[in-house]
BALOBA-1460 file (C-alpha; in Angstrom, 3 decimals):
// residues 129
<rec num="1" residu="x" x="-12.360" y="-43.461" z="-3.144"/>
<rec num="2" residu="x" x="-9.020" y="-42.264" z="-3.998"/>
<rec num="3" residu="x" x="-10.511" y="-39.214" z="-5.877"/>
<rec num="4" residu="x" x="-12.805" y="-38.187" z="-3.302"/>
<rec num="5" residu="x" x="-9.895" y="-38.066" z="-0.820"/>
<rec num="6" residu="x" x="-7.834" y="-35.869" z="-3.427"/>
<rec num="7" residu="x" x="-10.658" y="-33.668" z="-3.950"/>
<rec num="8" residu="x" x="-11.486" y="-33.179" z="-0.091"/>
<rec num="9" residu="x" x="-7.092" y="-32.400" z="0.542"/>
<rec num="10" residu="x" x="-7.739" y="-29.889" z="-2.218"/>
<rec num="11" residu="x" x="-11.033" y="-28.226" z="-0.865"/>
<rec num="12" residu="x" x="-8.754" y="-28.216" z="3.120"/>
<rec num="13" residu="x" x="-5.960" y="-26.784" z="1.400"/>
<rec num="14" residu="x" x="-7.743" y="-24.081" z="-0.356"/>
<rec num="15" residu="x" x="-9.339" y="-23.269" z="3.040"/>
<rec num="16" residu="x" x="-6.279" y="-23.217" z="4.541"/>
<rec num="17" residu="x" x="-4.951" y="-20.410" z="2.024"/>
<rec num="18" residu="x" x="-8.037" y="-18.657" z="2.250"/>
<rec num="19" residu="x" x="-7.804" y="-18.327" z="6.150"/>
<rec num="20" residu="x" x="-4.360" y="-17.036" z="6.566"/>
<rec num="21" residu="x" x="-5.254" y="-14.567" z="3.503"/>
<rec num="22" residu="x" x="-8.299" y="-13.390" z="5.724"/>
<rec num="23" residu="x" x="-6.159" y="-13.542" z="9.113"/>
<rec num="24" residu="x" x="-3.273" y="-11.283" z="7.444"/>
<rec num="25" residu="x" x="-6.061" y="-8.795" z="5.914"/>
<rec num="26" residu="x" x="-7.672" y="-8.677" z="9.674"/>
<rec num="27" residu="x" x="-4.115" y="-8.036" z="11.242"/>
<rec num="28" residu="x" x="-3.899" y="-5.400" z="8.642"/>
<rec num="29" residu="x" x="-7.339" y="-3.599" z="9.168"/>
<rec num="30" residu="x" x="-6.421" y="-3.800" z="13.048"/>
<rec num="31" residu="x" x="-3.150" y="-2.605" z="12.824"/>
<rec num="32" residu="x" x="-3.415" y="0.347" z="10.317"/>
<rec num="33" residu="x" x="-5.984" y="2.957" z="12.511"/>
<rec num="34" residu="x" x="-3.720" y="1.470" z="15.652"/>
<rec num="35" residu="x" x="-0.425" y="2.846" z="13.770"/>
<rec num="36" residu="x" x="-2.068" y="6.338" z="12.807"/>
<rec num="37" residu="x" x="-2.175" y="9.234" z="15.070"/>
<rec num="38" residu="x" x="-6.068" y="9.443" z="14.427"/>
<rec num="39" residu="x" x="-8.378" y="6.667" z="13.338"/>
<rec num="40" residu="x" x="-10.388" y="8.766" z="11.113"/>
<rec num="41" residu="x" x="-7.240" y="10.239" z="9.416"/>
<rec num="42" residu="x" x="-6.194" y="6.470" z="8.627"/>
<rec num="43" residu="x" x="-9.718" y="5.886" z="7.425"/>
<rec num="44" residu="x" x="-9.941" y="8.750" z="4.866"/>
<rec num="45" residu="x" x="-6.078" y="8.060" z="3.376"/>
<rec num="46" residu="x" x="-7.900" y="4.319" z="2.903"/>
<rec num="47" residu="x" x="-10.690" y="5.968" z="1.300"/>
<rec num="48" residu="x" x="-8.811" y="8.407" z="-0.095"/>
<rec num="49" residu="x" x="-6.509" y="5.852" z="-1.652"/>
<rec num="50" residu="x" x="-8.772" y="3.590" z="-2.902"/>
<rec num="51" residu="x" x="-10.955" y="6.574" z="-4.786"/>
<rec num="52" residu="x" x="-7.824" y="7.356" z="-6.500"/>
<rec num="53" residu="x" x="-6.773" y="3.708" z="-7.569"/>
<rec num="54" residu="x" x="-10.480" y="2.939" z="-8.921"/>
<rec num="55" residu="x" x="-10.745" y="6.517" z="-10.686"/>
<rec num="56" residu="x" x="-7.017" y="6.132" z="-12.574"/>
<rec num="57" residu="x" x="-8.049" y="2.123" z="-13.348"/>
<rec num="58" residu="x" x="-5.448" y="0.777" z="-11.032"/>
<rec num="59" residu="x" x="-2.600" y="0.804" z="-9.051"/>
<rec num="60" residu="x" x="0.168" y="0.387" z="-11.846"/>
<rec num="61" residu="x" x="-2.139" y="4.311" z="-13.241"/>
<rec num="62" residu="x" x="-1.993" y="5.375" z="-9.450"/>
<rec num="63" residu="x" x="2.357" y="4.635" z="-9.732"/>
<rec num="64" residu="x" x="2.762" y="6.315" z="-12.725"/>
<rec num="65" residu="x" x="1.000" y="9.402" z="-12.486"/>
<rec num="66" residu="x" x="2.721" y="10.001" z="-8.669"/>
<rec num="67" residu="x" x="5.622" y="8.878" z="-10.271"/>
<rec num="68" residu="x" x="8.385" y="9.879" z="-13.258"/>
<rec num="69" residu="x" x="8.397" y="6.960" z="-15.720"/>
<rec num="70" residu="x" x="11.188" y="4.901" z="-16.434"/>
<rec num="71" residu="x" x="11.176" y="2.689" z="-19.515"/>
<rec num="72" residu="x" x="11.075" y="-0.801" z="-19.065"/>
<rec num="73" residu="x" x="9.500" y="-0.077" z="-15.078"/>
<rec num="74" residu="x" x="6.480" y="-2.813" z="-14.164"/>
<rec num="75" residu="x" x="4.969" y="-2.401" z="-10.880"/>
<rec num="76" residu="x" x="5.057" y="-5.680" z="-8.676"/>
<rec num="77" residu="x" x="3.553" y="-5.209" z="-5.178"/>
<rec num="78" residu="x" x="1.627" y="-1.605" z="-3.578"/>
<rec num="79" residu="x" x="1.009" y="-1.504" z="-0.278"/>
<rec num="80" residu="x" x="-0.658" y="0.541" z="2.597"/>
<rec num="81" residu="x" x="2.062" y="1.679" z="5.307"/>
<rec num="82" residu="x" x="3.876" y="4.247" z="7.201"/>
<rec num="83" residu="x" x="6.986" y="6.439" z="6.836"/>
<rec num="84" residu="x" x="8.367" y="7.270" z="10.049"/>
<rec num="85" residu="x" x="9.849" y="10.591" z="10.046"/>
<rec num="86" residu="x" x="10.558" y="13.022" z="12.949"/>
<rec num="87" residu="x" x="7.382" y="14.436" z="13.071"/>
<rec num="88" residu="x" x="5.660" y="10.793" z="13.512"/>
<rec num="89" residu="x" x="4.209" y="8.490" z="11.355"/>
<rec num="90" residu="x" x="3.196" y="9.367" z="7.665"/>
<rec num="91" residu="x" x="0.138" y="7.211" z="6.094"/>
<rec num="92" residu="x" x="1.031" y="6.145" z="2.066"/>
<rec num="93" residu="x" x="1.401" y="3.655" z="-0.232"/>
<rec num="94" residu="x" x="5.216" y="1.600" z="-0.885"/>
<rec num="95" residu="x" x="5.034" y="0.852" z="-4.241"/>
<rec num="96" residu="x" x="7.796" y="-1.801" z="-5.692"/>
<rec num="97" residu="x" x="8.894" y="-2.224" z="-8.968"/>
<rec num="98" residu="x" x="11.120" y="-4.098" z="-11.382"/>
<rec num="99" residu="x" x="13.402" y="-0.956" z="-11.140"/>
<rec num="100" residu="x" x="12.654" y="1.119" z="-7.913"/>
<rec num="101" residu="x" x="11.267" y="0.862" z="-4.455"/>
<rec num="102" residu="x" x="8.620" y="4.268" z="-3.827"/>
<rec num="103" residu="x" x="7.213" y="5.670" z="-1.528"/>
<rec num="104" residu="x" x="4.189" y="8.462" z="-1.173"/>
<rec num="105" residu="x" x="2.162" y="10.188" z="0.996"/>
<rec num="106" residu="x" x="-1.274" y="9.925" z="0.747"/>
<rec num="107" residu="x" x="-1.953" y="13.491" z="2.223"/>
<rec num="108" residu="x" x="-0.167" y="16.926" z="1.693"/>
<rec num="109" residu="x" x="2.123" y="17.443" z="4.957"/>
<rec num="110" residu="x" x="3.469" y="20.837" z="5.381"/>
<rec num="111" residu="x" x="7.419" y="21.287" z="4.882"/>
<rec num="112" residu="x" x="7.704" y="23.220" z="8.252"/>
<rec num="113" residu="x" x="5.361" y="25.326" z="10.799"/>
<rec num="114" residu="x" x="4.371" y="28.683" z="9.808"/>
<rec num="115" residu="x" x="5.439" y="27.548" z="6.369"/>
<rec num="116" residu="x" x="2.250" y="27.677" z="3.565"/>
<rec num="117" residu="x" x="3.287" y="25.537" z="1.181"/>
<rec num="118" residu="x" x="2.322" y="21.421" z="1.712"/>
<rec num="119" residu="x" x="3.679" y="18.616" z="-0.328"/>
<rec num="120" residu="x" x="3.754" y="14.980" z="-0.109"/>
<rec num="121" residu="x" x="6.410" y="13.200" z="1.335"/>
<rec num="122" residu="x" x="7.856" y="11.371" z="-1.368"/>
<rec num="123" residu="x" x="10.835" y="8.897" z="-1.028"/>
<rec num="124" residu="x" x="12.168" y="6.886" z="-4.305"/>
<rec num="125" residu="x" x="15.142" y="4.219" z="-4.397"/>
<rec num="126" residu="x" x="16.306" y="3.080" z="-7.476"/>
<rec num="127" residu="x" x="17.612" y="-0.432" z="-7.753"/>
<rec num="128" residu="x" x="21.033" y="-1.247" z="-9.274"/>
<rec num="129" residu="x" x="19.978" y="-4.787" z="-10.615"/>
């Protein structure tokens, strides 16, 4: 009897886990086109994104090809966010390492109006540890 009640806390805890993993991903999907100016602009960075991460074999490929190397640099966490700047919010990824904190656009954003040249915004923080 003793292992059946084990085995049933362990099944309820595993659904517990499971249903604030699914909660934050909902909050995330609902929040994301909410954040971006236009929800089909936040839908084709997410595709956009995700084509790149599966064509370069992963995130850690996605980091270091946007990114110079640094020896000894492991990527922990990516995630899907914003950059505010002046000109409103900026869809990207936040990618943080064992040596930096990173941040990229995931579209070209021209550097001023009338200028022709775009280029992603691109924000890196290296981390005295």
């Amino acid at each position: 009897m003793a292992n059946m009640v084990e085995a049933l806390s362990q099944c309820c805890k595993r659904v517990e886990v499971a249903t604030i993993r699914a909660e934050a991903m909902a909050d995330n999907v609902w929040n994301h086109p909410r954040m971006c100016p236009s929800f089909t602009e936040a839908v084709k960075a997410r595709l956009n994104t995700g084509t790149k991460v599966l064509t370069a074999g992963g995130q850690e490929k996605v980091f270091q090809q946007t990114f110079e190397r640094i020896t000894g640099e492991k990527l922990l966490h990516s995630y899907a966010c914003y950059l505010s700047t002046s000109h409103g919010p900026v869809i990207g990824m936040l990618y943080i390492s064992n040596v930096r904190i990173a941040f990229c656009s995931d579209f070209s954003h021209y550097l001023s109006p009338g200028h022709p040249t775009s280029m992603h915004y691109k924000v890196d923080f290296l981390l005295d540890i």
